[in-house]
C-alpha positions in Angstrom: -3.5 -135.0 3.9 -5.7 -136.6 6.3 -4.4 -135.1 9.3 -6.1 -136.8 12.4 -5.4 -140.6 10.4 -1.6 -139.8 10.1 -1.5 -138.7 13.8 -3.4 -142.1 14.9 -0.8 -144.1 12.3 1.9 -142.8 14.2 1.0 -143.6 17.6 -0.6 -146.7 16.4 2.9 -148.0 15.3 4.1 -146.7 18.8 1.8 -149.0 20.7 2.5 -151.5 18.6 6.6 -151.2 19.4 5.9 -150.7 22.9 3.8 -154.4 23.0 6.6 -156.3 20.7 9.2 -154.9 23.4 6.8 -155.5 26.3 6.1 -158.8 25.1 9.9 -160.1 26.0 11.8 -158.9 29.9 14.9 -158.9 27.5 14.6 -156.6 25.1 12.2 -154.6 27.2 15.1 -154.0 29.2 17.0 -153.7 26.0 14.8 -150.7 25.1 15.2 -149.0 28.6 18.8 -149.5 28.2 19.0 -147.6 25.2 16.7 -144.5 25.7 18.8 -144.6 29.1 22.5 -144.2 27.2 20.6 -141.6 24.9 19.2 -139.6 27.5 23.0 -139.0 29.4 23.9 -138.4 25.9 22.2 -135.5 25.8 22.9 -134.1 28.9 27.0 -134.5 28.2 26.6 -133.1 25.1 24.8 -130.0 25.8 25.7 -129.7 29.2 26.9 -126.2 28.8 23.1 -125.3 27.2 21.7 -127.1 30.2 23.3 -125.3 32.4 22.8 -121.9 30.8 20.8 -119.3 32.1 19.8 -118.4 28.5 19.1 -122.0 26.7 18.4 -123.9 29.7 14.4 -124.3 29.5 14.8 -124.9 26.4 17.6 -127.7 26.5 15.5 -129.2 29.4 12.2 -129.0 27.0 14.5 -131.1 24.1 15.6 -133.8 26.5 12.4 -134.1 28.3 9.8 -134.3 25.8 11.8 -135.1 22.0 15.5 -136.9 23.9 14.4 -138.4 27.2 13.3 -141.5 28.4 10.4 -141.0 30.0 7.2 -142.6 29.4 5.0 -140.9 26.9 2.3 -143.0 27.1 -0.2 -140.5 28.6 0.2 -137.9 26.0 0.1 -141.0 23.3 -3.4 -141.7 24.5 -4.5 -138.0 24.4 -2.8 -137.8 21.0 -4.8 -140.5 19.4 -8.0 -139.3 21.3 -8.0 -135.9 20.2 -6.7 -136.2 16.9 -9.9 -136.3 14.9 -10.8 -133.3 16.9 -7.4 -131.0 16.0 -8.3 -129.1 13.0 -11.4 -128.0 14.5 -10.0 -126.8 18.2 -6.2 -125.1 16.3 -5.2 -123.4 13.8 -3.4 -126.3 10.9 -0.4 -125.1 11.5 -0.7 -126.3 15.8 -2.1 -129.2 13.7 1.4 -129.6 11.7 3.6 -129.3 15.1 1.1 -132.3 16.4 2.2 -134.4 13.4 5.2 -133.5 13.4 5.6 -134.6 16.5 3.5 -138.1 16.6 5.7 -138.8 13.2 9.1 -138.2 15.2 8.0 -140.2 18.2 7.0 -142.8 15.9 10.6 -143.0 13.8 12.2 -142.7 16.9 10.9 -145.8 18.8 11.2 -147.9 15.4 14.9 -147.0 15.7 15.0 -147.5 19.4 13.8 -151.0 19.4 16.1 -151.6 16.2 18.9 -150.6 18.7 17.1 -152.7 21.4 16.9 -155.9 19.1 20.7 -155.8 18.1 21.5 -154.7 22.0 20.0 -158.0 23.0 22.1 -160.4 20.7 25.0 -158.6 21.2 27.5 -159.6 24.4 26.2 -157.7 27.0 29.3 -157.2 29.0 30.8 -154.3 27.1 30.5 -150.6 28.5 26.8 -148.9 27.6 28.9 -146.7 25.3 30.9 -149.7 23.2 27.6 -151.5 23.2 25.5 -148.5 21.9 28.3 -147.9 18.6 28.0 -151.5 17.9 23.9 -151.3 17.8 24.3 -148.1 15.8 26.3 -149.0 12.9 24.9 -152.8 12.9 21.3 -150.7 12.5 22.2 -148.3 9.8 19.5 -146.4 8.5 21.7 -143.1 8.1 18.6 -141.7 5.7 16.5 -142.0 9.0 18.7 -141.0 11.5 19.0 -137.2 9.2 15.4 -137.6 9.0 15.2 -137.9 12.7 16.9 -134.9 13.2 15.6 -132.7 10.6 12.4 -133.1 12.2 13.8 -132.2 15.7 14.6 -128.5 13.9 11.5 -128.7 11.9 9.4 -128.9 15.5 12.0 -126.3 17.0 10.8 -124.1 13.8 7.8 -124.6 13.7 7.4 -123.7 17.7 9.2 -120.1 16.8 6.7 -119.7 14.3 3.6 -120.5 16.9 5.1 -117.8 19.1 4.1 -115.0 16.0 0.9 -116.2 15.8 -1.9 -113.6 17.2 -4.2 -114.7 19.9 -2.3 -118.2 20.3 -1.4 -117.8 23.9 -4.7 -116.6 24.7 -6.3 -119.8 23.1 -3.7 -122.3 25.4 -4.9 -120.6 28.1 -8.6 -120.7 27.6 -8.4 -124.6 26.5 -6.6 -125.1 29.8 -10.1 -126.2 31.5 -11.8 -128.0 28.5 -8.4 -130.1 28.6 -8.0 -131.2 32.0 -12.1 -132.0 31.8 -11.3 -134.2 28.9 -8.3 -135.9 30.4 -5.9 -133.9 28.0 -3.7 -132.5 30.3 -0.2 -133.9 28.9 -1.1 -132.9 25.8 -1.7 -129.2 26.9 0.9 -129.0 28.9 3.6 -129.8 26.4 1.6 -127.2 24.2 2.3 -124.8 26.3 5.7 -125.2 27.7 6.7 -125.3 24.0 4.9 -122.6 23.1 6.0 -120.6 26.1 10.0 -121.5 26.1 10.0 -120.6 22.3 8.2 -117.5 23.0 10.4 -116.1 24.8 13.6 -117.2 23.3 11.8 -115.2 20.0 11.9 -112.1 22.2 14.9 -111.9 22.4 16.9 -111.3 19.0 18.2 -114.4 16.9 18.0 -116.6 20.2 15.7 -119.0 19.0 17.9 -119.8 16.3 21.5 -119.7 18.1 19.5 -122.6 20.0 18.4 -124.3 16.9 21.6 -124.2 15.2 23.8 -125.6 18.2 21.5 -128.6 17.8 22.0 -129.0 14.2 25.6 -128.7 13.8 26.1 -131.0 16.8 23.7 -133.2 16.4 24.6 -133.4 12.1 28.5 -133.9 14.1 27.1 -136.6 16.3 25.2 -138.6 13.3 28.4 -138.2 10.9 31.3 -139.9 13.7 29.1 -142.3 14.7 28.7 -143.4 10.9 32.0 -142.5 9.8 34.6 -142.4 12.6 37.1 -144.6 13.2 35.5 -146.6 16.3 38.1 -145.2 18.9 37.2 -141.4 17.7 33.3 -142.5 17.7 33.7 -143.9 21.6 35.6 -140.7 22.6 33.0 -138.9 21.3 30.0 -140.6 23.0 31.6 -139.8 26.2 32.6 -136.2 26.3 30.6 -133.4 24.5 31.3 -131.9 20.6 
């Protein structure tokens, strides 16, 4: 596999989502809307991992950089610039977790703006929560949805495994100057965090994966009543955690 091209695909189709959304106040706001409702999602959900002096890095790290709504846009940039350069500057398996990454990012705004699009021709009156459900099961794509989870755990994994690898940490640290001279600094830093949260969650015995099973039987919960559930179950659920 050509890494660096599948990287560029990825935030190719990103950029291209971002200008389609852009391109209309409406669904822009549609977009917002939705990352917004997913984002408090999150935090209800897991609000006992977020508040926990054990899991709470690395709930933050989930909602900031793979949940939230932020803008990533600075770290798409340095993800398309420095993907032809990867394989030479990390090891392929920091190469993978990259991918990984720019793949999930990708799925995940094609779904958003799905949600966005329906949002905008649905009446916009109803509760966030009412309006979200409808966008949901009038977008489908249950196939994608497990696929957008089982890369979540497959990044979590693969950040556990990072933490094993000799001289690793030592290599962050010493491209923390050539990355902030080539205007890679969001890049690094999510690197890093990840690499450090996961690191020591490893150190400590079967933490790690205690975190990363939480998120996949609540999150495989979550994708099954939103799906299945009859719709009053499915609303009680996006507004109080599993």
């Amino acid at each position: 596999m050509d890494h660096a091209k599948a990287i560029r695909d990825s935030i190719d189709q990103v950029f291209a989502l971002r200008e389609s959304a852009q391109a209309s106040p409406l669904l822009a706001d549609a977009v917002k809307r939705v990352k917004r409702f997913q984002a408090a999602r999150f935090q209800s959900c897991y609000a006992d991992l977020l508040a926990s002096s054990v899991f709470g890095d690395a709930s933050r790290f989930f909602l900031e950089e793979l949940y939230g709504e932020a803008d990533y846009c600075a770290r798409d940039v340095q993800f398309a610039r420095i993907a032809g350069t990867l394989t030479t500057i990390f090891p392929m398996s920091v190469v993978g977790t990259v991918l990984a990454l720019a793949q999930l990012h990708a799925l995940t705004e094609e779904l958003d703006f799905s949600m966005a699009m329906e949002c905008r021709v649905q009446d916009p009156s109803p509760d966030d929560a009412t309006l979200y459900l409808t966008a949901w099961r009038a977008v489908g794509r249950r196939i994608d949805r497990q696929h957008q989870l089982d890369t979540v755990l497959v990044i979590g994994h693969k950040l556990v495994d990072l933490t094993r690898m000799p001289g690793l940490s030592l290599l962050l640290k010493l491209m923390r100057s050539p990355a902030a001279n080539s205007g890679l600094e969001s890049l690094q830093q999510f690197l890093e965090r990840g690499f450090k949260l996961f690191a020591t969650m490893a150190r400590t015995n079967g933490q790690a994966d205690q975190f990363l099973r939480t998120i996949e039987y609540r999150e495989n919960a979550w994708i099954a009543a939103m799906f299945d559930a009859q719709q009053n179950d499915a609303l009680a659920l996006l507004k109080k955690p599993i």
